[in-house]
LUMRORO-594101 format. One record per residue (C-alpha): residue in three letters; x, y, z. Coordinates in nm, 3 decimals. Example, Ala and Ser with C-alpha at 12.3 -4.5 7.8 and 13.67 -1.06 7.14 Angstrom:
2
{node ALA, {1.230, -0.450, 0.780}}
{node SER, {1.367, -0.106, 0.714}}
***
This chain:
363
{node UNK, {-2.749, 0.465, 0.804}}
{node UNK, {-3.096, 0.337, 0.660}}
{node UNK, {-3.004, 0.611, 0.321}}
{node UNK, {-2.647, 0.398, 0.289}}
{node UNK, {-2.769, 0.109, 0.298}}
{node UNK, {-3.060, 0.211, 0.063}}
{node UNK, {-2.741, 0.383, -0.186}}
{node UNK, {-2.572, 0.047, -0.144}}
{node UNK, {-2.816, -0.152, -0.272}}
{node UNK, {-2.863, 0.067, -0.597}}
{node UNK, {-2.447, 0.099, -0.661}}
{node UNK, {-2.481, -0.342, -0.619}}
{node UNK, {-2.777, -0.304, -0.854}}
{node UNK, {-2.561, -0.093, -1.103}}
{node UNK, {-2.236, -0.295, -1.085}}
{node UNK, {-2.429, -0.642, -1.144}}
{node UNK, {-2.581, -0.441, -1.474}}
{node UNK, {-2.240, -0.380, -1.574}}
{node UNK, {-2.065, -0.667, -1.520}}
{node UNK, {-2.180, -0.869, -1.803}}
{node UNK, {-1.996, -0.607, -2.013}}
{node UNK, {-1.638, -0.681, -1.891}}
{node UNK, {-1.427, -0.687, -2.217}}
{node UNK, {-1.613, -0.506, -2.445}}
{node UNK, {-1.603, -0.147, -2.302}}
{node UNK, {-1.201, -0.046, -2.484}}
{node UNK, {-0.920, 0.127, -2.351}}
{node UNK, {-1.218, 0.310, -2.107}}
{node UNK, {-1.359, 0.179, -1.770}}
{node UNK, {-1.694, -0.020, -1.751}}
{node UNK, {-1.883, 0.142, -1.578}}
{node UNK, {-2.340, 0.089, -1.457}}
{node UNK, {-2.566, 0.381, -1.392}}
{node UNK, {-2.910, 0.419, -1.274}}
{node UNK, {-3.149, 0.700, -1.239}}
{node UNK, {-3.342, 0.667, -0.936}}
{node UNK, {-3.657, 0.827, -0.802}}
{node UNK, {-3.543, 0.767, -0.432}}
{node UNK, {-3.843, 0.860, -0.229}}
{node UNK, {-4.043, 0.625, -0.432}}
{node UNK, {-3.764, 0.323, -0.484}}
{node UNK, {-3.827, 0.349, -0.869}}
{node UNK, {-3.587, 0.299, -1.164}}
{node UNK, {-3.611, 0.556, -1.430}}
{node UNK, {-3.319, 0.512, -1.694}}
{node UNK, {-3.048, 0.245, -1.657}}
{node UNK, {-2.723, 0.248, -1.905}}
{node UNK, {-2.348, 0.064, -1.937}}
{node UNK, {-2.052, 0.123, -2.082}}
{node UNK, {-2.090, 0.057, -2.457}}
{node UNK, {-1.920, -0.168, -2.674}}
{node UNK, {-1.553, 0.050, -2.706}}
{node UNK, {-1.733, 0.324, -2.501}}
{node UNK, {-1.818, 0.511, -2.775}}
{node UNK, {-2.056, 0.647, -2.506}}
{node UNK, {-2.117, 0.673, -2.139}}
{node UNK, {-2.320, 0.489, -1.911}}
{node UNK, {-2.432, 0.808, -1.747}}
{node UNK, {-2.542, 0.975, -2.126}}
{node UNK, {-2.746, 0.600, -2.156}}
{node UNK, {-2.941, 0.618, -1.810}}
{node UNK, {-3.051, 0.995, -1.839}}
{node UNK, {-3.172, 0.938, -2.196}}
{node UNK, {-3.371, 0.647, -2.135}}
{node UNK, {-3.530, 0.820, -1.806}}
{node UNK, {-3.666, 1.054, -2.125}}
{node UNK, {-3.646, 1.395, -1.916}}
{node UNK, {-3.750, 1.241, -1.576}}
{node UNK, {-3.412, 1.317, -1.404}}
{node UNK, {-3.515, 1.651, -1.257}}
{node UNK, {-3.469, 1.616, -0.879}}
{node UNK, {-3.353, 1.229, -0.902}}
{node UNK, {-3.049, 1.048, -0.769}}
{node UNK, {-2.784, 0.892, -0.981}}
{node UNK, {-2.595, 0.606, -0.868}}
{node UNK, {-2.269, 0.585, -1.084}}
{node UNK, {-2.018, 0.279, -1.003}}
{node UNK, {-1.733, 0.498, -1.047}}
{node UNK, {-1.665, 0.885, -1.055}}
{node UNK, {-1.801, 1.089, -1.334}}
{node UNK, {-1.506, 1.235, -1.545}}
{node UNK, {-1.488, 1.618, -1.518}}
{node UNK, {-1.243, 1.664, -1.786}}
{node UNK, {-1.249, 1.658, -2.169}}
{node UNK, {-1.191, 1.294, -2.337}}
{node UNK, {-1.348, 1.210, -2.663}}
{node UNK, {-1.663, 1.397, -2.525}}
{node UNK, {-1.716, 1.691, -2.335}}
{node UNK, {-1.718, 1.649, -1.914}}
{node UNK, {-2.004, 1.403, -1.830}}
{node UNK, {-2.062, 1.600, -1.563}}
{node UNK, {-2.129, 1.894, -1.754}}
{node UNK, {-2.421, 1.619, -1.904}}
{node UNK, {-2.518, 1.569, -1.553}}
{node UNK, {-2.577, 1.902, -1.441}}
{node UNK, {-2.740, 1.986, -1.747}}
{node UNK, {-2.987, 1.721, -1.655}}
{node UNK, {-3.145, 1.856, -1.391}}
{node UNK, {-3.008, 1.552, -1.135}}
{node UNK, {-3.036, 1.619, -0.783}}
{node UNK, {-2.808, 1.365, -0.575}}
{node UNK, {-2.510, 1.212, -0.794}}
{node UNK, {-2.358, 0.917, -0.558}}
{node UNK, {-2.053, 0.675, -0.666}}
{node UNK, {-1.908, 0.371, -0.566}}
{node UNK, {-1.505, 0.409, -0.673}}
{node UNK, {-1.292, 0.746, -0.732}}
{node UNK, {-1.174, 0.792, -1.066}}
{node UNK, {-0.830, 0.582, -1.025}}
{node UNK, {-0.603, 0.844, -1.157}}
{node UNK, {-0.423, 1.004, -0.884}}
{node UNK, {-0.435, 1.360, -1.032}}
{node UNK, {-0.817, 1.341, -1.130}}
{node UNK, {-0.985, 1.159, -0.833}}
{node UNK, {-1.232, 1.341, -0.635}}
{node UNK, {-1.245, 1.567, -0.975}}
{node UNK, {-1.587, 1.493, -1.073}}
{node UNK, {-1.741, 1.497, -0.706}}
{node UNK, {-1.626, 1.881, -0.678}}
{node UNK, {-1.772, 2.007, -1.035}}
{node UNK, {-2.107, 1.832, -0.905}}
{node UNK, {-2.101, 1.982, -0.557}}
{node UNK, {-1.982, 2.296, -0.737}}
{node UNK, {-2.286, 2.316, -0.947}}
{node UNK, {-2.516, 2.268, -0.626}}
{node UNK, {-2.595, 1.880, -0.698}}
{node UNK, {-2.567, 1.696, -0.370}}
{node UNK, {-2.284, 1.423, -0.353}}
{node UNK, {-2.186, 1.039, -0.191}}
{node UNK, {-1.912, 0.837, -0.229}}
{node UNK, {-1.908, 0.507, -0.070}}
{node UNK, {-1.605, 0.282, -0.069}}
{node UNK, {-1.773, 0.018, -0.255}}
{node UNK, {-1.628, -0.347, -0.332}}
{node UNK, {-1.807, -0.415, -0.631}}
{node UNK, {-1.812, -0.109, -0.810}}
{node UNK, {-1.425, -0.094, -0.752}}
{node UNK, {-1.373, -0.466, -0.817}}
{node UNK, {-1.557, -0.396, -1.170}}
{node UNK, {-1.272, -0.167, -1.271}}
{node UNK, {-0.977, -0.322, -1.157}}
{node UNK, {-0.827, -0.391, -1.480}}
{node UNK, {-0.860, 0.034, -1.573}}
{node UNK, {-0.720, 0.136, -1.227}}
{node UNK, {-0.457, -0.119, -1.313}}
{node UNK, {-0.347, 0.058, -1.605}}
{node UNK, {-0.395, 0.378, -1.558}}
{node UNK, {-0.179, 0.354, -1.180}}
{node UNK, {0.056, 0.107, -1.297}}
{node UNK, {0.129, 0.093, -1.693}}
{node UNK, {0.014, -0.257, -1.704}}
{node UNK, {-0.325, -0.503, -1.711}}
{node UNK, {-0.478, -0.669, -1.469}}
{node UNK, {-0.338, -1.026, -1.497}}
{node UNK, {-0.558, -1.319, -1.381}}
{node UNK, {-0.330, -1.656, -1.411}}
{node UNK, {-0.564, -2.004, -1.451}}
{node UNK, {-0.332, -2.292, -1.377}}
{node UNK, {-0.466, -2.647, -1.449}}
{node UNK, {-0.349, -2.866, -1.203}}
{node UNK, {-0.376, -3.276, -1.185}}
{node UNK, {-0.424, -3.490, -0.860}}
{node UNK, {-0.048, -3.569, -0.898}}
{node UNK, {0.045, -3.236, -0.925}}
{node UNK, {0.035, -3.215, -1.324}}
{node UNK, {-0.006, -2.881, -1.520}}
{node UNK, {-0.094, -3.085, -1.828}}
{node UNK, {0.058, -3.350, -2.076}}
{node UNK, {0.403, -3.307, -2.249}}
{node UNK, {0.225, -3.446, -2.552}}
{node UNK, {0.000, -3.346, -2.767}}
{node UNK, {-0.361, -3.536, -2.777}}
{node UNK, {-0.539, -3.735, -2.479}}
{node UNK, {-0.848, -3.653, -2.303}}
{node UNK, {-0.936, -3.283, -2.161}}
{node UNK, {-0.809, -3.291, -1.823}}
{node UNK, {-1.059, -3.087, -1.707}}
{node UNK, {-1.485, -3.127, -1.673}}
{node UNK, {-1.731, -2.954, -1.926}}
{node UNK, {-1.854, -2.696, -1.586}}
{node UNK, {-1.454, -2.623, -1.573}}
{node UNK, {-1.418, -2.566, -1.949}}
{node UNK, {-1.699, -2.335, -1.925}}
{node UNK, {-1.574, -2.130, -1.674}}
{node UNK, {-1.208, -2.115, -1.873}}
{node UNK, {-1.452, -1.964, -2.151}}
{node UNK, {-1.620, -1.723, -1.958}}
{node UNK, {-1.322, -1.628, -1.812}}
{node UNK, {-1.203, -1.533, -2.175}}
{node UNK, {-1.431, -1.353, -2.236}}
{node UNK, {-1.470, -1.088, -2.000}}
{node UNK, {-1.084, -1.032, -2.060}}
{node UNK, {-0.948, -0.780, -2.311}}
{node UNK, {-0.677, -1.020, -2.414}}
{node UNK, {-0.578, -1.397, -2.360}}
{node UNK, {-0.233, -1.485, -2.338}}
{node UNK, {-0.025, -1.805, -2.342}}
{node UNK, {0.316, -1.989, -2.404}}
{node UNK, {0.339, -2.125, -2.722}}
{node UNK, {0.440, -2.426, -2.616}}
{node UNK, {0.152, -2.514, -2.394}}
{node UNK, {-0.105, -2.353, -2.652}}
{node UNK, {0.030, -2.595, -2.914}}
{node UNK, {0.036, -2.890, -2.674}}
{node UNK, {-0.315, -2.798, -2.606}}
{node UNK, {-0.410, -2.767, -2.934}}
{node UNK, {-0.588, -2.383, -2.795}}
{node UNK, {-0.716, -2.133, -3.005}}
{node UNK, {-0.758, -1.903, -2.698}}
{node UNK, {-1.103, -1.778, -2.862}}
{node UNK, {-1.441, -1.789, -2.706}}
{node UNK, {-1.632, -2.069, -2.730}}
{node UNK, {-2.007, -1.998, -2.556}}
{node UNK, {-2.318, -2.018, -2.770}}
{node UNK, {-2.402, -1.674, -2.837}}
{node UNK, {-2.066, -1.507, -2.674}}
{node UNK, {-1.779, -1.595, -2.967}}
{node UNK, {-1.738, -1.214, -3.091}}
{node UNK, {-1.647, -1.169, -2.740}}
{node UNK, {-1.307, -1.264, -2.778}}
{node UNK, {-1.048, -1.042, -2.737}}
{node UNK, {-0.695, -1.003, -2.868}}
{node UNK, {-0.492, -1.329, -2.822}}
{node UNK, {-0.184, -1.312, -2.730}}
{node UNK, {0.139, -1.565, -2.757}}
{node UNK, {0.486, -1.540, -2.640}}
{node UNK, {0.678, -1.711, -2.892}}
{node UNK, {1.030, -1.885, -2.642}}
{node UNK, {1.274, -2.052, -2.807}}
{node UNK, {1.101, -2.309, -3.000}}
{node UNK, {0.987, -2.336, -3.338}}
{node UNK, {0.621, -2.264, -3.359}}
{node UNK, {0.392, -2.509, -3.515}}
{node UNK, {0.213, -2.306, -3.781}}
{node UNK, {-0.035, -2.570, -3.864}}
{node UNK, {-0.193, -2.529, -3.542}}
{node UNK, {-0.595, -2.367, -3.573}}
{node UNK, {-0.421, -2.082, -3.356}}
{node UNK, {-0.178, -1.965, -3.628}}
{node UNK, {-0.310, -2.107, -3.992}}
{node UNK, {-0.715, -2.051, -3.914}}
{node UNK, {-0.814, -1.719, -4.090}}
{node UNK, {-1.079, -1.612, -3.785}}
{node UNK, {-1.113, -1.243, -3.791}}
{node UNK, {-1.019, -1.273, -3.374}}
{node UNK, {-0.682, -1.059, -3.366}}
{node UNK, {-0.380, -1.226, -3.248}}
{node UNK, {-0.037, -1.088, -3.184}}
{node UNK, {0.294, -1.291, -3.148}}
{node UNK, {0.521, -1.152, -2.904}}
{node UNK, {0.924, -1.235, -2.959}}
{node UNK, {1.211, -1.060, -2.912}}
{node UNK, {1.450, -0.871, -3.161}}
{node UNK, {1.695, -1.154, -3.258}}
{node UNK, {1.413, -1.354, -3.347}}
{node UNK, {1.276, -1.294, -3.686}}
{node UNK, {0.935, -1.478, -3.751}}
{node UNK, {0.764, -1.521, -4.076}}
{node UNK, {0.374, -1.581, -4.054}}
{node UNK, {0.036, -1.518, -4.201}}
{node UNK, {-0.034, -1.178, -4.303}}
{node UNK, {-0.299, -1.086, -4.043}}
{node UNK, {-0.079, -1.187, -3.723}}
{node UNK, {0.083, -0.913, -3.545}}
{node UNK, {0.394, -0.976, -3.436}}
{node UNK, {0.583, -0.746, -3.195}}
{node UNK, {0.931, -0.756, -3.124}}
{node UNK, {1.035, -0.684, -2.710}}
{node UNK, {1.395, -0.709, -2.528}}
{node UNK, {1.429, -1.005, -2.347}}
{node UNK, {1.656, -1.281, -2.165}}
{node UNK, {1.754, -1.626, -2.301}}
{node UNK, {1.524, -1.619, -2.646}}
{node UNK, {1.215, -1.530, -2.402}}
{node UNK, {1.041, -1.185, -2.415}}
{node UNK, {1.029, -0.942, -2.066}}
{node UNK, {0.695, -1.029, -1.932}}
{node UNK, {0.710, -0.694, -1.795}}
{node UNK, {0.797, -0.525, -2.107}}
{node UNK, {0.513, -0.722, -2.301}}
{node UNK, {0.292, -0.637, -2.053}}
{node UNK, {0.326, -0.243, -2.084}}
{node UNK, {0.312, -0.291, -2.513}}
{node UNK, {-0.087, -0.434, -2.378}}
{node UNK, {-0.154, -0.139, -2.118}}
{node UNK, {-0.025, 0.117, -2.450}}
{node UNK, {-0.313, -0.085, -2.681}}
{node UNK, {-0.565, -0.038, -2.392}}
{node UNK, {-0.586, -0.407, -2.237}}
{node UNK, {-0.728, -0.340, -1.913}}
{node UNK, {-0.786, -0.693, -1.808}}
{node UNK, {-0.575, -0.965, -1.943}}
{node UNK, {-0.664, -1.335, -1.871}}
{node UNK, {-0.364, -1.579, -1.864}}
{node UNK, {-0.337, -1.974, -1.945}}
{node UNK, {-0.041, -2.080, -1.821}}
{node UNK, {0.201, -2.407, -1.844}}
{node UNK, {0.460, -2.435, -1.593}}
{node UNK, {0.768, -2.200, -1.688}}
{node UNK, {0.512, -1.913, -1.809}}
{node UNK, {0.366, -1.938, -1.419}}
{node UNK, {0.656, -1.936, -1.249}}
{node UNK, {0.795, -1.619, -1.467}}
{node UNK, {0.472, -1.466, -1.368}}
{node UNK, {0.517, -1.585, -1.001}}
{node UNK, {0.909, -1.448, -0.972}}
{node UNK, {0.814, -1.149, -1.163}}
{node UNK, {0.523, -1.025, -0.901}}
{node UNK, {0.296, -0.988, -1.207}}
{node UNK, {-0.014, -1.137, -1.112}}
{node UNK, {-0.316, -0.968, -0.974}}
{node UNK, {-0.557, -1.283, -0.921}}
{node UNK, {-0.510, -1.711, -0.950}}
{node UNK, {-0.704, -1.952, -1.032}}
{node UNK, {-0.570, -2.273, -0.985}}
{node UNK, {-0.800, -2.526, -1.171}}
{node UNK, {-0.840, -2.873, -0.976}}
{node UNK, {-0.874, -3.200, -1.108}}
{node UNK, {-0.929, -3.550, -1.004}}
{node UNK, {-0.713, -3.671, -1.290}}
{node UNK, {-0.394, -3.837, -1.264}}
{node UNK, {-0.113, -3.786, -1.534}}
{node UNK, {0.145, -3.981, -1.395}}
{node UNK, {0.502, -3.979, -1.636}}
{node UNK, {0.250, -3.850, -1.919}}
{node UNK, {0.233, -3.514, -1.712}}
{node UNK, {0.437, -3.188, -1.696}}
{node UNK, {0.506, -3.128, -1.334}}
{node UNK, {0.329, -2.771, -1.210}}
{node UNK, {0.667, -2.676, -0.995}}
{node UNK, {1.002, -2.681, -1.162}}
{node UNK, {1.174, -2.739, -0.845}}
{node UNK, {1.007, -2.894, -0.522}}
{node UNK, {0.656, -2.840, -0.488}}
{node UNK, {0.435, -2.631, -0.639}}
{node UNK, {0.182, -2.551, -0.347}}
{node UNK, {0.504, -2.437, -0.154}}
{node UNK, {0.601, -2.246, -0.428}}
{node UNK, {0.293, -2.043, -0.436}}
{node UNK, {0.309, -1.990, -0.049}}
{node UNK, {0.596, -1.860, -0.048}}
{node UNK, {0.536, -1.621, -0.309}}
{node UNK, {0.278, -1.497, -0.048}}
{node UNK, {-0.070, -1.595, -0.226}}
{node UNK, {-0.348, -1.670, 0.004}}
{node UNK, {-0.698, -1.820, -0.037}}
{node UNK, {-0.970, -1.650, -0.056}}
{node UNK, {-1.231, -1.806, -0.244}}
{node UNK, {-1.361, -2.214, -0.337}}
{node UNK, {-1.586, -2.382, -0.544}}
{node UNK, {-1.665, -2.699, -0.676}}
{node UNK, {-1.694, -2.687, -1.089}}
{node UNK, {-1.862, -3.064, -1.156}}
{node UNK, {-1.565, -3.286, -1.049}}
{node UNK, {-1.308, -3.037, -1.033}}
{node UNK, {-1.273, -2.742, -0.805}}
{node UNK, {-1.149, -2.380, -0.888}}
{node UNK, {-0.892, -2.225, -0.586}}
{node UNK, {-0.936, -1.815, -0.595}}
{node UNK, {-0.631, -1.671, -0.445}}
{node UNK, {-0.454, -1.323, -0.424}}
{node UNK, {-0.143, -1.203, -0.303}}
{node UNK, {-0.113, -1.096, 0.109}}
***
């Protein structure tokens, strides 16, 4: 018990390492490692999922422990692969190394390769642990998403008012929400792969969807915009600023739409002028979005809602009142009913400055 609890605390160690690099990693899974002299408690080599994971975390520890590996444990937050990618097996890397103990925190996801790596290890005599571990699997939801069911990760944010307001039906006013709020909107983006709206609450929010934290704005990911029935205004920032942040307009076949050179725009089957969520949502798992952030008016939530599509909301409170200058959050009775009944729970609260973000999941 005293060496799982010891283990624990170096896979926690590992996934707080690699959780800064949500969004960056590609197509791949994010993944922490740590080279560990466990008698002694001391960290030799540490490493995390590049930028597009045009390495491993595992090849970035055991270099920087410079040859010190022989004998040492390596805490991985999830499985080493044991089959050839881009690169050969890591775990042909591993036992190369010399490492003595390999121990994980999350299976690889896919059904037909989990457990994979664990046996090439134990086959080569290196001594194995898995632990069922909540934050090394929480740190690769959005790949075990994917990979299991053809689609990202969706997070939802909804803003909602004191009077039960998802934002104005004009453009202009004051931001609804507090400058701690904003921030964590931002954040938010950008430990997502891609951002996705409406573009008729993008436009009436004048949003760019980009990343707006001092030192974080190359962070952004692709943008994304469902293009319904409605014109788009292309003198928004969102569709006439040249940025270099990709952005792809999703519409459906009868639909032609003429814009910039440099926007994507991909045509999927749909209902009523509106594109499948569903659909549009697989087109993201093809291009490798893992974890896909979503800003959301009031139609584009319920979709999501009736469609059983998310993964994670966050409904955004505010102390602000709309009144008849406010789009109602529910198109038909109320919207906290609504959300019950589409069996989302609470699980998580926090105050933000004024406002308050509401964590829930479905039961």
């Amino acid at each position: 018990m005293e060496r799982e609890s010891g283990d624990r605390r170096w896979l926690d160690a590992a996934a707080r390492l690699a959780t800064p690099a949500l969004g960056t990693a590609g197509a791949g899974p994010t993944v922490g490692a740590l080279v560990v002299d466990e008698p002694r408690q001391l960290l030799f080599g540490r490493g995390v999922t590049p930028p597009r994971g045009v390495t491993s975390a595992e090849h970035i520890a055991l270099n920087e422990a410079r040859g010190l590996t022989e004998g040492r444990t390596l805490y991985i937050t999830l499985e080493p692969a044991a089959r050839y990618t881009s690169f050969a097996p890591i775990t042909n890397t591993i036992v190369a190394s010399g490492i003595g103990r390999v121990v994980i925190g999350a299976l690889d996801p896919e059904p037909e390769q989990a457990g994979a790596g664990l046996r090439a290890l134990a086959e080569a005599g290196i001594e194995t642990a898995f632990y069922e571990h909540a934050p090394s699997q929480a740190l690769n939801e959005g790949y075990a998403t994917r990979v299991t069911r053809g689609r990202p990760f969706v997070t939802l944010k909804l803003t909602l008012t004191a009077d039960a307001m998802v934002g104005r039906g004009e453009v202009g006013g004051e931001p609804i929400l507090g400058a701690e709020a904003l921030r964590f909107v931002e954040r938010e983006r950008a430990a997502a792969d891609a951002v996705l709206s409406g573009a008729a609450r993008a436009e009436l929010e004048d949003n760019d969807l980009r990343v707006h934290l001092d030192g974080l704005e190359a962070r952004a990911g692709l943008r994304v915009i469902l293009a319904g029935s409605r014109d788009l205004d292309l003198r928004r920032d969102l569709f006439a600023a040249v940025t270099g942040v990709p952005i792809m307009v999703v519409t459906t076949p009868e639909r032609a739409l003429s814009l910039r050179p440099g926007i994507e725009v991909v045509a999927v089957e749909g209902r009523h002028g509106r594109p499948d969520l569903r659909t549009a949502l697989g087109v993201l798992a093809e291009r490798g979005v893992n974890r896909l952030f979503v800003e959301a008016g009031a139609k584009l939530a319920e979709s999501f809602i009736a469609g059983e599509l998310i993964d994670r909301l966050y409904i955004l409170d505010s102390p602000v009142e709309l009144g008849r200058a406010g789009v109602p959050a529910a198109l038909l009775g109320r919207f906290e009913d609504r959300i019950q009944a589409a069996r989302f729970s609470e699980v998580d609260r926090r105050m933000l400055g004024e406002d308050k973000v509401r964590t829930l999941t479905r039961n």
